[in-house]
N, C-alpha and C positions, 0 to 999 in steps of 0.2 A: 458766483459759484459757492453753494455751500463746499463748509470741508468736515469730512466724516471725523468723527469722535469717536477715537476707541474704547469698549469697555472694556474697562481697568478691575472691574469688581470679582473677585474672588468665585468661587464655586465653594458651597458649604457640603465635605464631605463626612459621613460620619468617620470616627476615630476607628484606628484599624488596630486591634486585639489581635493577640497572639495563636486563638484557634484560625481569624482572619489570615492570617500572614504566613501559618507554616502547615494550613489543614490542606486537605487536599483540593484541587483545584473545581471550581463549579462544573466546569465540561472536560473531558480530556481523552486523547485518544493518541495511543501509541502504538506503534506498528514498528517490530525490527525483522528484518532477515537477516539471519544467521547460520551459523554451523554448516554450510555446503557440506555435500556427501555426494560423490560418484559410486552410483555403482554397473554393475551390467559387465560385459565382455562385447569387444571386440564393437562392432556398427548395431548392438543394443545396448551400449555405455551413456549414460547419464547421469547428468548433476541434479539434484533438488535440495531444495533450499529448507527451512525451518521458519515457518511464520510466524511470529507471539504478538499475539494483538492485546492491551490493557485499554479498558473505556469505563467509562461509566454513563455513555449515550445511551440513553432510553432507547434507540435504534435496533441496537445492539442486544440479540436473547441473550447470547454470553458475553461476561463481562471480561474476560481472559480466556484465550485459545490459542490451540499451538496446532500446528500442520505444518505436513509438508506440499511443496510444488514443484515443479518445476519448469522450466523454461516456458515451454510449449503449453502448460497451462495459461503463465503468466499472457501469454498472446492469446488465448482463448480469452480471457477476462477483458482484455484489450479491447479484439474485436465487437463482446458481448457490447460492452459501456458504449463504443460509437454508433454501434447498429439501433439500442434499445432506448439510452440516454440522449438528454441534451447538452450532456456535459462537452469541453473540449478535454480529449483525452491525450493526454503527452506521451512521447512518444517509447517505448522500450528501448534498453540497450540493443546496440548492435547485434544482428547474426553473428558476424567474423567467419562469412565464410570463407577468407582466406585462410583462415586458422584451421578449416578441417579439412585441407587438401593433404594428401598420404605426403610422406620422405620429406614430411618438416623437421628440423633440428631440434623442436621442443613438442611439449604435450597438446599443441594445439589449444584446441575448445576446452583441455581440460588440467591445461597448465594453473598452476595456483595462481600467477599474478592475475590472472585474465576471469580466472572465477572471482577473486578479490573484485575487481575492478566491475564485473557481473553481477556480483551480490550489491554494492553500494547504488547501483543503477536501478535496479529491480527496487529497494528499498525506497530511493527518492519516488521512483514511479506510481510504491505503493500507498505511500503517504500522502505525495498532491491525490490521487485519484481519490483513497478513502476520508482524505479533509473537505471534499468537495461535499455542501449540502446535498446536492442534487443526486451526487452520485450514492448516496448513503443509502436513498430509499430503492436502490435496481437488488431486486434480487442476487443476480447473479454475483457479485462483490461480497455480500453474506455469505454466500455458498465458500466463495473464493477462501476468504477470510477464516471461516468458522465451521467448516460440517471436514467430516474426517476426507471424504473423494469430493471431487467434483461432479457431478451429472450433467453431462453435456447434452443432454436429450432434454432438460428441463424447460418447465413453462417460462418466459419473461413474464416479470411481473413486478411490483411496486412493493415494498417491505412495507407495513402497517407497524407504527409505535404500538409499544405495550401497555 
């Protein structure tokens, strides 16, 4: 029985320069939700969120955008990607619909620790989804992502590089 031989021999990298090392990175794609706002009265009260997206994906017509959403969007974009995609689509935070039955001792669905805990969920959700190659090219995620409303009437369809 032969016995394998490991190669031991180096990789020749070029030398890395300091535009290399502190410029900005070759691809990149950031996505935070932030700033929660409720507004509304009474059982037309809701939370939206603040999207700010930075890229420099060719994918991508703008390379920074900021919108809001909220909840009930985030599940529209949901649905959209598993109905239209071949991605697997992870899952959104919880409803809580315990949290919105009436003569609870705190704010419910719109108690601050529970939007904190809401917003970081929504966030992970929207970074695997938008780091997905596949997911990059569905329409709908661009929409999500970058146009001031959503159009829920819109065509599915495939995003074309620029």
């Amino acid at each position: 029985m032969a016995e394998a031989i490991a190669d031991t021999r180096r990789l020749y990298t070029k030398p890395q320069n300091l535009s290399d090392a502190y410029g900005p990175p070759s691809n990149f794609l950031e996505i935070d939700v932030s700033n929660p706002e409720t507004v509304g009265v009474g059982r037309n009260r809701f939370t939206t969120y603040e999207i700010r997206l930075k890229t420099n994906l060719p994918i991508f017509k703008l390379k920074e955008s900021r919108v809001r959403r909220r909840y009930s969007d985030f599940e529209w974009l949901r649905g959209e990607l598993e109905r239209e995609s071949k991605v697997v689509v992870p899952p959104l935070p919880g409803k809580a619909l315990i949290r919105q039955l009436p003569f609870r001792g705190d704010d419910g669905i719109f108690d601050d620790s529970f939007i904190e805990e809401r917003r970081q969920g929504l966030e992970q959700f929207l970074n695997k989804v938008a780091g997905h190659p596949l997911a990059q090219n569905e329409r709908c995620l661009h929409m999500f992502l970058q146009d001031e409303s959503v159009d829920k009437n819109y065509t599915p369809s495939k995003v074309r590089q620029a």
